[in-house]
VOGU-3710 file (C-alpha; in Angstrom, 3 decimals, decimal comma):
1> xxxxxxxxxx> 0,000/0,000/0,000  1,341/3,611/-0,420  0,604/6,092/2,114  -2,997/6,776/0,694  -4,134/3,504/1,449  -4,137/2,451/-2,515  -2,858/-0,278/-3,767  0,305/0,287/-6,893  -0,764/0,720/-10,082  0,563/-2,510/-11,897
11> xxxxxxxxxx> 3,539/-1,806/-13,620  3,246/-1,495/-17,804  4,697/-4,490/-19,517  7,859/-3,757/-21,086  7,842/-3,097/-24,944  9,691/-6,041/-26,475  12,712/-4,367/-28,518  14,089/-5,693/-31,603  15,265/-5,434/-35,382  14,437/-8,454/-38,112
21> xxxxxxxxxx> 17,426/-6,908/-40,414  20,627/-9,703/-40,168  23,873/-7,592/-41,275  25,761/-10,730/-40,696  23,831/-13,212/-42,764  26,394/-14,171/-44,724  28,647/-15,214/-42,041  25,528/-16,885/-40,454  24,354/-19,040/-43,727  27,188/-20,640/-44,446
31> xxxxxxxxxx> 28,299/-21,621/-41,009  24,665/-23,348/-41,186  23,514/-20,979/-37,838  20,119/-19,562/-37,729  19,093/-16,531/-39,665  16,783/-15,798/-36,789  18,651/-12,649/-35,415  16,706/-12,362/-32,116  15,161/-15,002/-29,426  10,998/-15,225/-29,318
41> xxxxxxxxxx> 9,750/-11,605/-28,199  7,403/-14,104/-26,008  9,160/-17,303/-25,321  5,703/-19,109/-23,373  3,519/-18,731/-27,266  6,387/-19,869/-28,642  7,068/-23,011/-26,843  3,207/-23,225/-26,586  2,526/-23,746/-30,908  6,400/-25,688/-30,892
51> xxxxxxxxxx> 4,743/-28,313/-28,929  1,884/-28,674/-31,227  3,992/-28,094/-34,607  6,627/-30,535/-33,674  4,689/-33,741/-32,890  2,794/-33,367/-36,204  3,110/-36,868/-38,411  4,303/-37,035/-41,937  2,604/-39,600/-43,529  3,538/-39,672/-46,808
61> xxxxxxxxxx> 7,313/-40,083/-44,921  8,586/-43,945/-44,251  8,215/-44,698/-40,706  5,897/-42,003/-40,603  8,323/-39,248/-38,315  7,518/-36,344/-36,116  7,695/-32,960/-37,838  10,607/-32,979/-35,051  12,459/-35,776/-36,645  11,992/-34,981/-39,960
71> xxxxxxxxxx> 12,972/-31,706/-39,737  16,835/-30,063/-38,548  16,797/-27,157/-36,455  16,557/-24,369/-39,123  13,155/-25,662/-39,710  11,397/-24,707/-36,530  12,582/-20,738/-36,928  9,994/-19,761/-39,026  7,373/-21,111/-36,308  9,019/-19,800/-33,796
81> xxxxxxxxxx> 9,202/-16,598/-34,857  5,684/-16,345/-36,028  3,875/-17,204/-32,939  6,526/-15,921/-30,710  5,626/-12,519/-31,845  1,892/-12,482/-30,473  1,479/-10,399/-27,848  -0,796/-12,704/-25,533  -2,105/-9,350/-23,492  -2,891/-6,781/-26,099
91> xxxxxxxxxx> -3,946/-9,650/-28,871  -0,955/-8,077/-31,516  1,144/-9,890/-33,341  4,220/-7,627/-33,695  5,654/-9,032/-36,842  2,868/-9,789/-39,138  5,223/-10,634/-42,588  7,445/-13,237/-43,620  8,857/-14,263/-46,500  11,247/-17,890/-46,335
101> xxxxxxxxxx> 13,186/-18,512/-49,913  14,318/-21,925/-49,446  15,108/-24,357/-52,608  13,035/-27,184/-53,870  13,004/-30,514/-51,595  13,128/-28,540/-48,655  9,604/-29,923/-47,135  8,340/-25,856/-48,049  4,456/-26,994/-49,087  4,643/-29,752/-45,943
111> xxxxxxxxxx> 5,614/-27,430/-42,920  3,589/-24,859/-44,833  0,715/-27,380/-43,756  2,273/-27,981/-40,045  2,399/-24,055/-39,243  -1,081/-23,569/-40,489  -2,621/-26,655/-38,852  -0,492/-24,937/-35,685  -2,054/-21,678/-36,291  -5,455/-22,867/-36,570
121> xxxxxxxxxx> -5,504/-24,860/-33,124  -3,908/-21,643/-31,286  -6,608/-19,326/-32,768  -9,162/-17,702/-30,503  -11,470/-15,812/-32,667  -14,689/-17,517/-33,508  -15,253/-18,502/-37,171  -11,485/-17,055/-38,293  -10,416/-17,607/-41,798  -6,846/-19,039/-42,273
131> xxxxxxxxxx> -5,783/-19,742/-46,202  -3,240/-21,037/-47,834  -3,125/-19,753/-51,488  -1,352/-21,710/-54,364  -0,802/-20,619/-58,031  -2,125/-23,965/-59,080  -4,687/-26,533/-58,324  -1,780/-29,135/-57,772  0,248/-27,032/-55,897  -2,745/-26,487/-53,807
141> xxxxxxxxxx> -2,955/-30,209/-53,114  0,734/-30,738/-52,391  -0,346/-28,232/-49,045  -3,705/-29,669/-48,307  -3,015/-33,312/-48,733  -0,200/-33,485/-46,313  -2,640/-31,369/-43,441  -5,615/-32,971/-43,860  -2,856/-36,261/-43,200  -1,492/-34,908/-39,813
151> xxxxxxxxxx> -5,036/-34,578/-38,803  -6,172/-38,191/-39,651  -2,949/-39,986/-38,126  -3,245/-37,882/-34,359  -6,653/-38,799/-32,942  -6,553/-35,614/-30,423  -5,891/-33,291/-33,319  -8,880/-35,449/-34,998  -11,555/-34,818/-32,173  -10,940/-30,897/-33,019
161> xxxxxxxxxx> -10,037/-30,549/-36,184  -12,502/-31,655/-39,384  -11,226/-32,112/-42,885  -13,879/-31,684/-45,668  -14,018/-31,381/-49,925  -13,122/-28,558/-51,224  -9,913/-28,339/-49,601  -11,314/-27,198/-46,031  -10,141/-27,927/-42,230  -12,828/-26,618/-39,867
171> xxxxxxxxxx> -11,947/-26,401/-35,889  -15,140/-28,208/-34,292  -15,134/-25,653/-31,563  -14,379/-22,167/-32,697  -16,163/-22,725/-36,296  -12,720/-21,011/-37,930  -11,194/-23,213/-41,046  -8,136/-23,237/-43,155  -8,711/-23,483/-46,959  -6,127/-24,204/-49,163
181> xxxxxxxxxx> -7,277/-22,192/-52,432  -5,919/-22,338/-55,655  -5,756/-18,843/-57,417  -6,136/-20,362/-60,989  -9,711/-21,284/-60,670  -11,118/-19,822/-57,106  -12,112/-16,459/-56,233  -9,755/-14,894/-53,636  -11,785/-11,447/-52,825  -13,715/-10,720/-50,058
191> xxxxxxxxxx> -11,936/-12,432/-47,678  -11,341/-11,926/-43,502  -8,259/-13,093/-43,545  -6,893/-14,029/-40,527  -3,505/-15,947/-41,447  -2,488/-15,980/-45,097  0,415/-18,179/-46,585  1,604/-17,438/-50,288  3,261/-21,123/-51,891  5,363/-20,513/-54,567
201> xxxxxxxxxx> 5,522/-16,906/-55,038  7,936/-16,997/-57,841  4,695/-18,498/-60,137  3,039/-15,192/-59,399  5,086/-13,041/-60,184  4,364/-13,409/-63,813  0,456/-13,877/-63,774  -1,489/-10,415/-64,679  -3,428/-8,711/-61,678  -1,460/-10,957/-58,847
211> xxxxxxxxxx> -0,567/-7,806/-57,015  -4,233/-6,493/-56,758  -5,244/-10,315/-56,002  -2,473/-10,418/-53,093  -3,680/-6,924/-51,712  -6,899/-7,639/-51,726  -6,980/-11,299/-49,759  -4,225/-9,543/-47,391  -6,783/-6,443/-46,814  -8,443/-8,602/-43,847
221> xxxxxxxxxx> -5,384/-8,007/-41,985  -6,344/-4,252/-41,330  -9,128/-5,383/-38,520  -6,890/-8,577/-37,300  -4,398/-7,382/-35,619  -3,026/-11,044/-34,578  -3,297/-11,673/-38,198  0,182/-12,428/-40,918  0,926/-13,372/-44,156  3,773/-15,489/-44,753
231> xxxxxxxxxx> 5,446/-15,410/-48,188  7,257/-18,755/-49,326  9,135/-19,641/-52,737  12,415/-21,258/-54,285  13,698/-19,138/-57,032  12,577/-18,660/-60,491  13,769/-20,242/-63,882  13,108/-16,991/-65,400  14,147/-13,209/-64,412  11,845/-12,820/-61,493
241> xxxxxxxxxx> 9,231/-10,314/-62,456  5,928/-8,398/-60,433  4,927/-9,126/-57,087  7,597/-12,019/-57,024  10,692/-9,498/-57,690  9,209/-6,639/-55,780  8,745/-8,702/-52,138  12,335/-10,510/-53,004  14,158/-7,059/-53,017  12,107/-5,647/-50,423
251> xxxxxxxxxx> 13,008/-8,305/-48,055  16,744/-8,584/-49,250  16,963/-4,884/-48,230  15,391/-5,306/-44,637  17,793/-8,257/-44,037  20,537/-5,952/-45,167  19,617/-3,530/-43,061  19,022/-1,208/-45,862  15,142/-0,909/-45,110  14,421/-0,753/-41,801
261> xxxxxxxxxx> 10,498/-2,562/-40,896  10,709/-4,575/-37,157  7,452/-6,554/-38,518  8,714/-7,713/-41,559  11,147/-10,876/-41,277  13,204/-12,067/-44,126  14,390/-15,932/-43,794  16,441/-15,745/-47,238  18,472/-19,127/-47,962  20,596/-18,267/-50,913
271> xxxxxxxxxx> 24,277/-18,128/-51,607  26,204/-15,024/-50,610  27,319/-12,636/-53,590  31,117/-13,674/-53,101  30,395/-17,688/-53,550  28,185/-16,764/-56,845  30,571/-14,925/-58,513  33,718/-17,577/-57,644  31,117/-20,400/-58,770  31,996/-21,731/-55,643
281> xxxxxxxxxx> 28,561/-22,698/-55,110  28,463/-25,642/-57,536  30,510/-27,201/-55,060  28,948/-29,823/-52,844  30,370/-28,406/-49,791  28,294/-25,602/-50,140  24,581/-26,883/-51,311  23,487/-26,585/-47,394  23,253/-23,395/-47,903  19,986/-22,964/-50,326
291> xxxxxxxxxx> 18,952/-26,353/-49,420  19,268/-26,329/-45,365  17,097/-29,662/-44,573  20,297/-30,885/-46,436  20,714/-34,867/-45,494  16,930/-35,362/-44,351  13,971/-34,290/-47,018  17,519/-33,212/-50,093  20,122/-35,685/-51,061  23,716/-34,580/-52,191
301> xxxxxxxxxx> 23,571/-37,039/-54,431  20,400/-36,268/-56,196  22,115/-32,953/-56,762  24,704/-33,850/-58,482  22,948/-36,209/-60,499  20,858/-33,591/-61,870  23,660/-31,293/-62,514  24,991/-33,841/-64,238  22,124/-34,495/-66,458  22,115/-31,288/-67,145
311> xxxxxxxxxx> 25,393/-30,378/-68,325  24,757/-33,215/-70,788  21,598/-31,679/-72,029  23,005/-28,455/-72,288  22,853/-24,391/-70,684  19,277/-24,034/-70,564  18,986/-27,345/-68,315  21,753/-26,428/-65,690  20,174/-22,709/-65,737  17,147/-24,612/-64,827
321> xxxxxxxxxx> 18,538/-26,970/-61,605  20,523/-24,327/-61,033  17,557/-21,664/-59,822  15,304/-24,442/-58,405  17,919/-26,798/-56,282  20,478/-24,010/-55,709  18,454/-20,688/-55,624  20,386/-19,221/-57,958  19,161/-16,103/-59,322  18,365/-15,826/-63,204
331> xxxxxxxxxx> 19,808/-12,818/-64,608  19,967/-10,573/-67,728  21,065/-12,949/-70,592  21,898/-15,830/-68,696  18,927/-17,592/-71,309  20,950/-20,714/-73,181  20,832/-18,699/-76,445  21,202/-14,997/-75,088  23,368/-12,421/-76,447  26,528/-12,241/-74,826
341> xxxxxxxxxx> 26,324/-8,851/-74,588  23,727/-9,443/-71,815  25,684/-11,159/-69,700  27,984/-8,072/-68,871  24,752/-5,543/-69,254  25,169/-4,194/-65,798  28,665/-3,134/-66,333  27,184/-0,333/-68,407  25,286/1,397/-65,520  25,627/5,001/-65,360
351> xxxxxxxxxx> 23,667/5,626/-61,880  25,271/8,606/-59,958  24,623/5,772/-57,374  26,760/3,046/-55,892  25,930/-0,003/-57,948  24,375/-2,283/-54,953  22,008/0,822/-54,396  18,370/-0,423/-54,075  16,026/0,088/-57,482  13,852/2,412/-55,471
361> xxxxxxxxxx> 17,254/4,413/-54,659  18,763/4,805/-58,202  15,565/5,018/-59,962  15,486/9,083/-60,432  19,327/9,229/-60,295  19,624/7,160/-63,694  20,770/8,526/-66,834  17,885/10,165/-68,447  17,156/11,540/-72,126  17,483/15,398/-71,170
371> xxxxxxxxxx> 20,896/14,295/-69,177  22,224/11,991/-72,337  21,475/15,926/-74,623  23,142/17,634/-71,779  26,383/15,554/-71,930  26,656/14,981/-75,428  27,982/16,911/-78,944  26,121/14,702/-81,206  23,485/12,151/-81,025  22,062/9,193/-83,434
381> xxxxxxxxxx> 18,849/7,956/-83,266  17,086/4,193/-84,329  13,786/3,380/-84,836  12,536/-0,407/-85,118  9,093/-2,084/-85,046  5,466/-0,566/-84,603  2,679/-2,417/-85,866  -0,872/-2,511/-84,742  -0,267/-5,135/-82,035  3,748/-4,382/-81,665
391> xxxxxxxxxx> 5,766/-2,350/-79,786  7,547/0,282/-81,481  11,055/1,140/-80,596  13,034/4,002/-79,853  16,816/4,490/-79,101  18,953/7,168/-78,632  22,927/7,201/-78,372  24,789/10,154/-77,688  29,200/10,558/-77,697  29,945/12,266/-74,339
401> xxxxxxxxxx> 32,026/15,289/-74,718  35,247/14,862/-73,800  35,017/11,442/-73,043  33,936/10,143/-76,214  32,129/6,997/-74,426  28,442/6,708/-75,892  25,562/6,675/-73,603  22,784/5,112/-74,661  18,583/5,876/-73,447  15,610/3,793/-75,045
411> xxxxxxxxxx> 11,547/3,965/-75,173  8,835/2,030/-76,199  5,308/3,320/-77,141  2,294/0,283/-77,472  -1,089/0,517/-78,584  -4,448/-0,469/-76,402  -4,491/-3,013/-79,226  -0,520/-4,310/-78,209  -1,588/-4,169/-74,776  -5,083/-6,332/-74,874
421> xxxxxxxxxx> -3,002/-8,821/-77,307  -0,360/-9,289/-74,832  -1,595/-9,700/-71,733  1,082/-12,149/-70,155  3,609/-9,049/-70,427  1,075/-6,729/-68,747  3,278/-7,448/-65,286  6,257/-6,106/-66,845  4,831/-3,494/-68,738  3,185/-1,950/-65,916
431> xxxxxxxxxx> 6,950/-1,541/-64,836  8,061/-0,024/-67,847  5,199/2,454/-67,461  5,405/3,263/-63,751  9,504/3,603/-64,410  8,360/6,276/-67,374  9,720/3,912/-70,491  6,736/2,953/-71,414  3,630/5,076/-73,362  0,173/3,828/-73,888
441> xxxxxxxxxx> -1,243/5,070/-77,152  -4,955/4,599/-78,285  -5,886/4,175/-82,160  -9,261/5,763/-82,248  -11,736/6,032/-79,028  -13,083/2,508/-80,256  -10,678/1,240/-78,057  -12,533/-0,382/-74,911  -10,997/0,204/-71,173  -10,574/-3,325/-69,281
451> xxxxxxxxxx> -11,758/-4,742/-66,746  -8,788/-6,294/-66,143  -6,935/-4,044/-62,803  -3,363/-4,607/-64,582  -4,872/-3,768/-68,111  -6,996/-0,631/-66,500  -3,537/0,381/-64,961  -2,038/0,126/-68,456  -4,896/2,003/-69,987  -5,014/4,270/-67,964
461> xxxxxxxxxx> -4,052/7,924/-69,019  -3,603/6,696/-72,746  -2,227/9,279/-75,065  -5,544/9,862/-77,383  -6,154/9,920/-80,903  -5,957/13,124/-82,408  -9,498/14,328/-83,657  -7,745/15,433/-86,962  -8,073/12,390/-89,290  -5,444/13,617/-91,094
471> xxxxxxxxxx> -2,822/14,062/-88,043  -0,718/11,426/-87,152  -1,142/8,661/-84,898  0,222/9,191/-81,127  3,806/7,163/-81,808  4,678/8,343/-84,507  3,934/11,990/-83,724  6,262/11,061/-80,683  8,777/9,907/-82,672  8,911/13,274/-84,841
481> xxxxxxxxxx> 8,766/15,251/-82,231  11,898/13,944/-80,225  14,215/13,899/-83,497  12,709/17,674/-83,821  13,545/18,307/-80,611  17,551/16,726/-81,028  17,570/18,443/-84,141  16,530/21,922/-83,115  19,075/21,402/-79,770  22,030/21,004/-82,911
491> xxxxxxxxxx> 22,869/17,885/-82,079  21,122/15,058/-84,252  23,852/13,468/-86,992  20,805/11,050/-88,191  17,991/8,574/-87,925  18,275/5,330/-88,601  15,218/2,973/-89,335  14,572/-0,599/-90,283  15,078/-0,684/-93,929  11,522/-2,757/-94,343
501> xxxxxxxxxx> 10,223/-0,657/-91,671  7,006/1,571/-91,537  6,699/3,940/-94,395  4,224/6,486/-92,505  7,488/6,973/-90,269  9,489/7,554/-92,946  7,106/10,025/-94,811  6,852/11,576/-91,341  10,182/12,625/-91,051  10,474/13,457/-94,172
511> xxxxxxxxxx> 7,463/16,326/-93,299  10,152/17,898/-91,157  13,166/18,004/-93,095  14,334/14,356/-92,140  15,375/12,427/-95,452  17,646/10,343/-96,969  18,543/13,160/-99,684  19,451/15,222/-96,991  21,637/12,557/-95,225  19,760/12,884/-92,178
521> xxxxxxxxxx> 17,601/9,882/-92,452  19,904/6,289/-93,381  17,741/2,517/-93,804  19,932/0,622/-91,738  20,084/-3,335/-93,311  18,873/-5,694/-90,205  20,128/-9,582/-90,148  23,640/-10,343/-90,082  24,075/-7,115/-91,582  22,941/-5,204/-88,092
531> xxxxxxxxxx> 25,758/-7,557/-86,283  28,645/-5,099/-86,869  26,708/-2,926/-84,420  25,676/-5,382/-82,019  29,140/-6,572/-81,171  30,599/-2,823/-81,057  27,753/-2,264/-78,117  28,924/-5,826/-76,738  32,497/-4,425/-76,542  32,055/-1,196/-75,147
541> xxxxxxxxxx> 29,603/-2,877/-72,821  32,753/-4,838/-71,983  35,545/-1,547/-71,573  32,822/0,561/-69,875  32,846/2,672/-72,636  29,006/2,122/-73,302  26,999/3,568/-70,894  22,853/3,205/-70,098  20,483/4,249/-66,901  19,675/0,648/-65,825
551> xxxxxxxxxx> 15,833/1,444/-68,071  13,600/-1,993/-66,677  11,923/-1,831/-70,007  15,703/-1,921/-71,913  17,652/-4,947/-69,598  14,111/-6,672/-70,088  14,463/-6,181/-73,874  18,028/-7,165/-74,082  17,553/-9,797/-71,604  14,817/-10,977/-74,577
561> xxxxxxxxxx> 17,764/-10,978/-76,939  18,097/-14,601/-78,795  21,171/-15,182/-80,882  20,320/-16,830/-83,932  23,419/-18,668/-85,808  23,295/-18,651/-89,941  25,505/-20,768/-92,108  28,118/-18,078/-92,465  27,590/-15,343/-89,269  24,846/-15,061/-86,498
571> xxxxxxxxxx> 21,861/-12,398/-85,682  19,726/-11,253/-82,680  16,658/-12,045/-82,943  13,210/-12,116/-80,803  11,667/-15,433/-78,902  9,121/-17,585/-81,666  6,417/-16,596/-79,528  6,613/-12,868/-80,119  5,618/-12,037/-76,132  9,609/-11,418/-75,377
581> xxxxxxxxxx> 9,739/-7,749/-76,848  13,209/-6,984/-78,143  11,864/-3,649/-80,504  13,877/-0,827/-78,035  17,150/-2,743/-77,871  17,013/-3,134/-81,286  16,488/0,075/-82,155  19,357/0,727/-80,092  21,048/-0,583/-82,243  20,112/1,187/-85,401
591> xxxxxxxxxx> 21,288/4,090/-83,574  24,591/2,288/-82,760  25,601/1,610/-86,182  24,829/5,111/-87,216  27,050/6,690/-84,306  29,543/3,527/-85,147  30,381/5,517/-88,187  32,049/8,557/-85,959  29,108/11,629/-87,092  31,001/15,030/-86,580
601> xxxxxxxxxx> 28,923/17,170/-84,489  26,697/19,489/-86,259  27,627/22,565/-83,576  31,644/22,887/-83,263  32,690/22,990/-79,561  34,698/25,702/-78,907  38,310/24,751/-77,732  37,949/26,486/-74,162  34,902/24,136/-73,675  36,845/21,168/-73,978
611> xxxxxx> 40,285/21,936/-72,162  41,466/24,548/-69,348  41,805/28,095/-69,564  45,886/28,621/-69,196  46,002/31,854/-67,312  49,600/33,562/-67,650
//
């Protein structure tokens, strides 16, 4: 009692400090230690869901095991993180997202099950909606099959717990359920989401509207605040893309400590930077690190049988085991028929920025069109592509005064009609727009809006058609008034186009002054004839003499890049299928063989611009 006769007010819990971001992960991984940088903010939920999670039974396993004997340590951080961050007292759960990268064989879809079995059973809120959400029917089943197995084998779980069809465990007591819901074929919206776990992430990064589809079954979250979403994937065969690239980075850059968010945890399992670039991670010695339930649910041997396999069958094979048993990235050009010039794409950045910057950092530091005029003395430009349904192409290379390097800046413009035809690039396109590469065009008012949220997005703020039916359409308009614009600055040598290209451009240019006659218009040959100009960028790509502003839509378009061999050279062509857009690099090109040719500039500079006043 105090000396009023009242008992002390009870004393206010402390506030559990503590940072997800790992600074010394590398160390960490391939010592084989934990990535978990801190100990359960509330060590009695923790132990309370371990007990539950570890005595799970894996049927499909011989001798049926324990999730604790199937599993190594590593396995149980992910749990015990999750529900040692619920705050028993105020009902929070202090980090609500979580994102494991693990390789393939690593038990992801069957502790996926375990945690969300777990979480169901530790749930208090009457009729709560847990999900699981797959990209496919089948991967769907690989989740659902192995819960709806622990609940059969443990009679107590059993006398709780009721599997049903449709991919459904409902808790007898509470009335909440877990569904395991396959986004291909089952409506995601409207849901009161409760717990939410993403399998395979990597698959949706490249399906149109994912990242409205994600946002909206997430939006439950905002009135459960014991509610999370947990994010798990190996890595993709292709260039990650959408939703898939953009929570990747973000999570790289908390565990780096370059983003700071306390309830976001990254649980990355991938090889340092330093072991990629030695290749030291195609050595045996080192597969624990993507694959860290190494000697129980992986094989070494299995491993290296499929490398094996696929050395035999050839680059695009080992790319393949590469990204899904070692978590090896995919990156520009690294396709089993790229241009080579891909490969060393990056070496080209011109950022302002320290190369490891984030994407977000760099983005409106990056070598732009007005910076390219402001650094340059003369300037090509190439044109390629441009039909109804195609992308057309523009690229611009400038030689840097006093340096003499060239630095190079690309576009693309794309009808409504090109964007309805190719939906499956409407992920990446929407990057290309939002990074402002990209310009929507319409052909005539016909053109319908979509219902479609990434085609709306797309759609959205459209350049119009002029009302003038004798004016000319939106890209090519665009395209005459940027080579007015280099022309007027007096630094445009000439324009190169495809020599079977579109005449209306052509006649275009030719309305303001731009023609052959006058030498400021040249058909440049494509084929093996273009390949004089593809190997000069290659080279200067190689001596840093070539340099670009990191444009999505441009690495995407050289990344597209297929080398086609001939019976007496090669040539760069475009994927069969035609969704691979390779129109901007290409017209890159154009412009390189025109500057390849060493233009004088049309201005003289003055020989006190280019070299020190001597004062005596």
């Amino acid at each position: 009692m105090d000396a009023g006769g009242l008992p002390p007010a009870p004393a206010t819990p402390a506030v559990p400090q503590w940072t997800t971001a790992c600074p010394d992960w590398e160390e960490r991984i391939v010592a084989g230690r934990s990535l978990l940088p801190f100990d359960p903010l509330f060590p009695d939920e923790a132990e309370a869901a371990l007990k539950i999670y570890r005595d799970l039974v894996l049927v499909d396993v011989a001798g049926r095991p324990t999730m604790a004997q199937a599993c190594l340590p590593w396995a149980f951080d992910l749990p015990r993180a999750l529900f040692g961050s619920y705050d028993p007292v105020s009902g929070r759960r202090l980090i609500r997202y979580y994102f494991e990268f693990v390789a393939k064989k690593n038990a992801k879809s069957t502790r996926a099950a375990g945690i969300m079995i777990t979480a169901l059973i530790r749930n208090w809120r009457e009729s709560g909606e847990f999900y699981i959400l797959a990209p496919t029917k089948e991967i769907a089943d690989n989740s659902f099959i192995p819960a709806r197995d622990m609940v059969n084998a443990d009679p107590g779980l059993k006398a709780i717990l009721k599997p049903s069809a449709g991919r459904v465990i409902e808790h007898r007591n509470t009335g909440a359920f877990l569904k395991v819901v396959a986004a291909d074929n089952e409506t995601v919206t409207g849901k009161k989401t409760i717990g939410l776990l993403i399998d395979e992430l990597w698959l949706f990064g490249y399906r149109a509207g994912a990242e409205t589809m994600l946002n909206e079954i997430e939006g439950g979250l905002a009135s459960r605040p014991e509610g999370f979403v947990i994010n798990l994937s190996t890595q993709s065969n292709r260039k990650p893309a959408g939703v898939f690239e953009q929570r990747l980075q973000r999570f790289r850059d908390i565990r780096d400590g370059k983003l700071h968010d306390p309830s976001s945890l990254p649980l990355l399992h991938e090889f340092p930077k330093y072991l990629l670039e030695s290749k030291a991670y195609r050595e045996p010695a080192n597969w624990h690190i993507p694959n860290p339930n190494l000697t129980k649910s992986v094989d070494v041997e299995f491993i290296r049988h499929k490398l094996a396999e696929a050395e035999r069958a050839g680059k695009a094979s080992v790319i393949d085991i590469e990204a899904k048993h070692l978590n090896v990235q995919i990156g520009n050009g690294i396709r089993a028929d790229g241009w080579a010039g891909a490969l060393i794409w990056d070496r080209g950045l011109d950022l302002g920025l320290d190369k490891s910057a984030a994407p977000i950092a760099w983005m409106s530091n990056r070598l732009t069109l007005d910076a390219l005029l402001a650094r340059c003395d003369v300037v090509t430009i190439g044109v390629d592509g441009g039909g109804l349904d195609d992308m057309l192409g523009v690229g611009v290379i400038g030689r840097e005064k006093g340096t003499q390097r060239w630095l190079g800046w690309a576009c693309g413009l794309i009808s409504t009609i090109g964007v309805v035809r190719r939906k499956a690039n409407a992920v990446d396109y929407i990057t290309f727009k939002r990074a402002g590469d990209l310009t929507v065009f319409r052909f005539s008012e016909l053109d319908e809006a979509s219902d479609d949220p990434d085609l709306a997005e797309l759609m959205e703020g459209a350049l119009p058609p002029l009302d003038d039916p004798n004016a000319l359409p939106p890209d090519i308009q665009f395209v005459v008034d940027l080579v007015a614009r280099v022309r007027d600055l007096g630094l445009l040598a000439q324009v190169g186009v495809d020599a079977a290209g579109i005449g209306a451009i052509v006649d275009a240019l030719a309305g303001i002054g731009i023609t052959q006659e006058s030498e400021t218009l040249d058909a440049v040959r494509q084929g093996i004839a273009l390949m004089g100009a593809v190997k000069t960028v290659e080279r200067k790509l190689a001596d840093h003499s070539f340099r670009h502003g990191g444009q999505p839509l441009l690495g995407w378009c050289v990344s597209n890049l297929k080398v086609v061999q001939t019976p007496t050279a090669m040539r760069v062509a475009r994927d069969e299928a035609g969704f691979g857009k390779v129109d901007p690099a290409m017209a890159l090109f154009n412009a390189a063989h025109l500057m390849s040719l060493n233009p004088e500039p049309t201005v003289k500079v003055s020989a006190y611009e280019s070299r020190p006043l001597l004062m005596v």
